[in-house]
Structure formats: C-alpha cells, structure tokens
C-alpha positions in Angstrom: 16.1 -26.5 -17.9 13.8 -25.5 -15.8 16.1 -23.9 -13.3 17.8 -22.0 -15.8 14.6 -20.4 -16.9 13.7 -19.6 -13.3 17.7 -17.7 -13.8 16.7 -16.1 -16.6 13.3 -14.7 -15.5 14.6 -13.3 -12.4 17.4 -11.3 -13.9 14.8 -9.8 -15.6 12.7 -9.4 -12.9 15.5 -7.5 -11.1 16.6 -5.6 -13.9 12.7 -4.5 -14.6 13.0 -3.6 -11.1 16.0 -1.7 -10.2 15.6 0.4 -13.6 18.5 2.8 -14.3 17.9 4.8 -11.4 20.9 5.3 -9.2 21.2 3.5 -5.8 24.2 4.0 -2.9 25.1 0.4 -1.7 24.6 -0.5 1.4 27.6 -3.0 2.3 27.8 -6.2 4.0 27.8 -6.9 6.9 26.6 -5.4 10.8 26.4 -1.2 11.4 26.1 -2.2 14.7 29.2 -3.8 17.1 27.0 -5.3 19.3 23.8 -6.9 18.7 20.7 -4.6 19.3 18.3 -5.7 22.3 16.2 -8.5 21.6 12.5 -7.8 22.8 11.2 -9.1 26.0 8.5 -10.9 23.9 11.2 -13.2 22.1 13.1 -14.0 25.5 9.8 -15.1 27.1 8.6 -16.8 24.4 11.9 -18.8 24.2 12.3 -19.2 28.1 8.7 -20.9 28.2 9.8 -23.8 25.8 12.7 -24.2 27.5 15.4 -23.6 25.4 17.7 -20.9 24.7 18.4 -18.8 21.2 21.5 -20.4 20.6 19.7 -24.2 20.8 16.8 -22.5 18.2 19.2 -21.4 15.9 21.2 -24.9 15.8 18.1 -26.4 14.9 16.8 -24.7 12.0 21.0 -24.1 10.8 20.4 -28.1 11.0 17.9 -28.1 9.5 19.4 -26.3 6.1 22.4 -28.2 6.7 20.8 -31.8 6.6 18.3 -31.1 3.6 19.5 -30.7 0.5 16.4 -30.5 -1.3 15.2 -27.6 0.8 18.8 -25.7 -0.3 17.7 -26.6 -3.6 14.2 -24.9 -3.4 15.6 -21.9 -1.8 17.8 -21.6 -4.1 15.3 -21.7 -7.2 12.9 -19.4 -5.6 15.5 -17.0 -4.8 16.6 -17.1 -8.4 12.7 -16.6 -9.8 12.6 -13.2 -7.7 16.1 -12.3 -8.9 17.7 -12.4 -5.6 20.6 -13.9 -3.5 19.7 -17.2 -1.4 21.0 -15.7 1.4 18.1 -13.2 2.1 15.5 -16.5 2.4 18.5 -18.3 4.5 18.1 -14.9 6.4 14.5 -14.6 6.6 14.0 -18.3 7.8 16.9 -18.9 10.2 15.4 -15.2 12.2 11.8 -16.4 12.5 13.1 -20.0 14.0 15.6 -18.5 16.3 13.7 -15.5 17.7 10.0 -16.8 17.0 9.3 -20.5 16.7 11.5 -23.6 16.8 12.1 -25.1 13.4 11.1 -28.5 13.0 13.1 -31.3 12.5 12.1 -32.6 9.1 10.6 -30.4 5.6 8.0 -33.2 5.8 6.0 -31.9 8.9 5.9 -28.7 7.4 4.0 -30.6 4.0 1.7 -32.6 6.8 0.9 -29.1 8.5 -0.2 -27.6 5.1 -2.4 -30.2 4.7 -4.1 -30.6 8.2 -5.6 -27.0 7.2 -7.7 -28.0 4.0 -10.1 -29.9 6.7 -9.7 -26.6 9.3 -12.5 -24.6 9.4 -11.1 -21.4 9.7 -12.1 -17.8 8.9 -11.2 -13.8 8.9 -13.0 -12.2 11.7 -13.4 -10.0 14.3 -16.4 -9.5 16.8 -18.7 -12.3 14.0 -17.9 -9.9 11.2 -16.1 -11.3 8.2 -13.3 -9.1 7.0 -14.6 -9.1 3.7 -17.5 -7.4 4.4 -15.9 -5.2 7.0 -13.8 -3.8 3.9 -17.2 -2.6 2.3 -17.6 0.2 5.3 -17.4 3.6 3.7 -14.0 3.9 5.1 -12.5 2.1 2.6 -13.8 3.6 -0.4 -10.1 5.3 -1.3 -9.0 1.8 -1.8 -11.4 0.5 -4.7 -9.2 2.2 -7.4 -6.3 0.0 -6.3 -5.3 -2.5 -8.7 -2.3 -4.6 -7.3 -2.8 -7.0 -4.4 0.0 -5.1 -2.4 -1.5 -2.1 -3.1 -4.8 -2.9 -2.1 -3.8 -4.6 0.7 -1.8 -1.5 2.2 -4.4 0.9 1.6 -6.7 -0.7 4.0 -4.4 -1.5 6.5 -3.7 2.3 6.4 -7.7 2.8 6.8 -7.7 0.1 9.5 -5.0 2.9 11.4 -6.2 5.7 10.7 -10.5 5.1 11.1 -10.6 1.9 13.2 -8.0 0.9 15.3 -8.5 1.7 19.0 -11.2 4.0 18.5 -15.1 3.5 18.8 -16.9 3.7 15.0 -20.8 4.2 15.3 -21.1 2.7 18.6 -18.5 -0.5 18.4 -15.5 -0.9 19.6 -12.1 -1.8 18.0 -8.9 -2.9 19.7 -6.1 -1.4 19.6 -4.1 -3.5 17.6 -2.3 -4.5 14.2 -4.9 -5.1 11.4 -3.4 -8.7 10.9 -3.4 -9.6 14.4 -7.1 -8.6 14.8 -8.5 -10.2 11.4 -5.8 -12.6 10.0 -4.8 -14.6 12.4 -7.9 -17.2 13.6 -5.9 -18.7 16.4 -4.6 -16.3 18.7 -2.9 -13.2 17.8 0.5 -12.9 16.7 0.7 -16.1 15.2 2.7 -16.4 11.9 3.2 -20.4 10.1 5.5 -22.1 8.0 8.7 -22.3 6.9 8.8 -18.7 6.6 6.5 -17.7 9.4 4.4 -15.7 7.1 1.1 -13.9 8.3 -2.0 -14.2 6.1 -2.1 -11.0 5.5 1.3 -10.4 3.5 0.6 -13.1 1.6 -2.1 -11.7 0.6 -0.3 -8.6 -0.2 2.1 -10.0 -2.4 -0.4 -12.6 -4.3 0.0 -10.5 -7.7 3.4 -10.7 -7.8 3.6 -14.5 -7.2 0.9 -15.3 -9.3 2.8 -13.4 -12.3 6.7 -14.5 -11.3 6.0 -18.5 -10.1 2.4 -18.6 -11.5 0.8 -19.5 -8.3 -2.8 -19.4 -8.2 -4.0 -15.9 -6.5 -5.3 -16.0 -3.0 -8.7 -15.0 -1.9 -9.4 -13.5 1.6 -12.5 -15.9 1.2 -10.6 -18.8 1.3 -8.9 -19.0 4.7 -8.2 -22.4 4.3 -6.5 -21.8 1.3 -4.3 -19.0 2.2 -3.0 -20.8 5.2 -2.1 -24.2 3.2 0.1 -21.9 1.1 1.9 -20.5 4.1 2.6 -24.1 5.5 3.4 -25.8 2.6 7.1 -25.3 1.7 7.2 -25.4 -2.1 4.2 -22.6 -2.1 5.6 -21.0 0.9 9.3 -20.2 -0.2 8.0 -18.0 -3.3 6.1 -15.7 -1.1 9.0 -15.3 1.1 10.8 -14.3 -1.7 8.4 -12.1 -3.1 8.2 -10.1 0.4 12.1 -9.6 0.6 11.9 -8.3 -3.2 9.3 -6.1 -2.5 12.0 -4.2 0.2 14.8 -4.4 -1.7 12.8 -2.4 -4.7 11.0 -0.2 -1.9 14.4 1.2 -0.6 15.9 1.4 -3.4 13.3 3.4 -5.2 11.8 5.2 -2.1 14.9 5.9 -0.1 17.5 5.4 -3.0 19.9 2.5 -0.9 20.4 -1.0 -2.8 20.5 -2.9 0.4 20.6 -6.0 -1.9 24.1 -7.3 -0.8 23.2 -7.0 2.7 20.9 -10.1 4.0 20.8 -8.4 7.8 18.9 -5.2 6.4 16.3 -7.5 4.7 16.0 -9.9 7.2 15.3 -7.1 9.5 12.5 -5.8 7.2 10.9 -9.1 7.1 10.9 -8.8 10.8 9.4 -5.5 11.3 7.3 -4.9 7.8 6.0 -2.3 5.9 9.1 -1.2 3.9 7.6 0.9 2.4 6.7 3.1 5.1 10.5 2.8 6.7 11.9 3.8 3.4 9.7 6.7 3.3 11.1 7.6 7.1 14.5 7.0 6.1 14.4 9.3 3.1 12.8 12.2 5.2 15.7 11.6 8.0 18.4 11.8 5.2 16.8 14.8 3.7 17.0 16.7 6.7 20.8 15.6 7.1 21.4 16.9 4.0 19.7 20.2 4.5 21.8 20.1 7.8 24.9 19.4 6.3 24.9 16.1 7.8 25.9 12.7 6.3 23.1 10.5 5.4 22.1 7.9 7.6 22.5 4.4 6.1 20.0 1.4 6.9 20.7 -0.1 10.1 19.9 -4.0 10.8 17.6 -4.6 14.3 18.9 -7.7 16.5 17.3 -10.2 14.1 19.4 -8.9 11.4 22.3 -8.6 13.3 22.4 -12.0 13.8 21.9 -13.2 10.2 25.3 -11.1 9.4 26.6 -12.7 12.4 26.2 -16.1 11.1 26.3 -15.5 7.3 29.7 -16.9 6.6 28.6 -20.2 8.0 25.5 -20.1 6.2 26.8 -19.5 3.3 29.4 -22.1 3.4 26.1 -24.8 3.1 25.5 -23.4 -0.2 
C-alpha cells in the first residue's frame, strides 16, 4: 500500500510539474559516438587507489546487482519524485565509477551515517560560521527568498559575485566553489554517500523532500545532521531524487527539452550542477540558432553520462 501511494504521489508530482507547457524530447540514448574526455582529476584520483574505471564500475553494478533491497528503495524513491529508476541507477553508478569506489555492502553505508552523530563537525571558513557569514550585507537580496533551493542559490550567486577570489574589507577569500569552501569540513571536494551528495545541495533541496517524503528539514546549524542524511541510504536516496527532479523541471521549463527519457543528460547534471544556470545557457544558444536560421542545439551528455547510456541496457536488465 504504501508503495502504491508513493506511485500515486509522484505522478502527481510530475504532472504538477511538467504543467501543459510544451517540451521537445530529448531521446535516448548518447549525442556523442565516442565518450567525451574524462578530467585528469578522475584519472588521478582512480590511478592513486589502484584500480582502473572499469574495476569501479563492476563494483558498484555489483553492488545493485547483489542487493535487492537497495533496487527496491530506488525504486520507491524514484517513484515518490515521479521519475524513472534509471536516473538514481544513473546518478549512483557515475559518482562510484568516476569519484569514489562503492562499497561492498548497503550496511557500511548505515554505519557511516552513524559514526557522524558523535563527529564534531561544522561550516566554516577562516573561524567564521557560515551562518553568520550569510548575515554580511551582501546577502540582503536573498532574505525575501522562501524555498530552500531558492535561498540556497541566491547566496551561492552572492558568494560569486561579492566574495569569491576577491578581498572584502580587508580579508581574503579563495577562489573557489562556495561548497567546497564552507560545506565540506574535511577537505575540499569531498561528496558522501550512496549518492555522493555535497551538504550544500542537500540543503538546497530540503523543501522539496520535506514536502514529497516528509523528511525532517535540514538546518545549516546542524552539520552533524545534514551529513548523517547524506550517508544514510534510506534518507540519502530521496535527496538524490529530488536533485535529478529539480533538472528535469529546470530544462524543461527554462530551456523547453524534456530530457526525462534520457538518464545520460541527468546523470550528467548531477555531475556538473546548477541546472538551472545550464538551461538558461542552453536557451540563449538555441535562441540565437534560431535567429540565425540554425537548428537548435539539443542537450548533450559529458563522459559521466556517456557512460550511463553506455551501460543502460545492462542496468536496466536488474530491474
């Protein structure tokens, strides 16, 4: 029963969602023949485990393969955010082939969640909290926000614009992503979890988890909180959801392309972020190829993507 409601709700999630407004499909499958260059960072990263992309992807395709309650939790989340399985299958088998190694078991992903309630973590940079570096005038645009996401967004856009590699009465900021600077406690660039989620998105898409799975909101106070939910699998796997949702609706409404059948254009967004901001781009590019006389340029998957589409018809055959 419960499943079927979790059905029910994200149809109508999606259909709230999509509206009537008209959307070209992007189709299955690769644009690309060959599979777009994987970054430098990825290959090293790999190369100092010692183990190749291939061995990484085995592992976490075993992984899915061997657990059938983690097929079956995929499988409900996807259908609470009104989407295929295939764009979590997507999103999870990326992150473990080009970021970290999946581990063996769901369980040490549980233990992991709860190793952080006793962590004393915290959002910081330079001693200074980053809630109370979001009280600087800077941010004042973004107190009439109302949505997590939205919220969220806005003062990463401040961070960009007023802070990020410039000097602000007297101090010094790096040059650097506003997650990797205040989100991430251990060293930058560090995502968790099954889905390898950074604090930061989570946070963006609290809202929409607390009103689709009923979740409890996350607090940028509670570090420890926030990182227990991206460890733990069965808090985890909504979130991931969430963010892929949040594309699908972003391009089609911003850039007017339901890349909804086509888990290799997600899976690249969950790579790379702010859809937003790429369906905007996108939109502009086409605009001016239609001005021009030029056909429209269609979403195009990076080599984490590629891969996904590569491997989709075995992926799909374990569900």
């Amino acid at each position: 029963m419960k499943k079927l409601i979790l059905v029910i709700l994200g149809l109508a999630l999606a259909t709230a969602m999509f509206s009537a407004e008209a959307a070209t499909l992007v189709p299955p499958g690769n644009r690309n023949a060959e599979q777009p260059d994987i970054p430098g960072a990825s290959s090293r990263r790999t190369q100092a485990t010692n183990t190749t992309f291939q061995a990484k992807y085995r592992k976490v395709y075993a992984l899915l393969r061997n657990d059938a309650d983690l097929r079956d939790k995929i499988k409900e989340a996807a259908a609470a955010y009104g989407i295929d399985p295939m764009h979590i299958v997507g999103a999870i088998v990326g992150e473990h082939t080009y970021n970290v190694d999946a581990y063996d078991r769901l369980q040490t992903y549980y233990v992991k969640a709860i190793s952080y309630l006793s962590s004393r973590l915290s959002f910081t940079y330079d001693g200074e909290d980053v809630s109370d570096f979001v009280q600087r005038p800077e941010f004042a645009r973004c107190a009439g926000k109302s949505g997590s996401y939205d919220l969220w967004e806005c003062r990463e856009q401040v961070w960009n614009r007023s802070f990020r590699g410039k000097t602000v009465g007297g101090e010094s900021f790096p040059n650097d992503r506003f997650g990797a600077t205040f989100f991430q406690p251990y060293y930058a660039g560090q995502t968790f979890g099954l889905g390898q989620l950074n604090p930061l998105t989570a946070l963006q898409m609290s809202d929409l988890v607390h009103k689709v799975s009923g979740l409890p909101e996350l607090d940028v106070s509670d570090p420890n909180a926030v990182y227990k939910t991206i460890m733990d699998p069965d808090l985890t796997l909504p979130y991931v959801a969430a963010t892929i949702r949040k594309s699908i609706d972003a391009y089609r409404s911003i850039a007017g392309f339901d890349i909804s059948a086509n888990p290799g254009i997600t899976s690249t967004l969950y790579n790379t972020g702010n859809p937003e901001q790429r369906a905007y781009a996108l939109k502009v590019e086409n605009d001016r190829r239609r001005a021009a006389g030029e056909s429209e340029k269609l979403p195009a998957e990076n080599y984490y993507g590629w891969l996904v589409n590569d491997k989709l018809p075995e992926l799909k055959a374990l569900f």
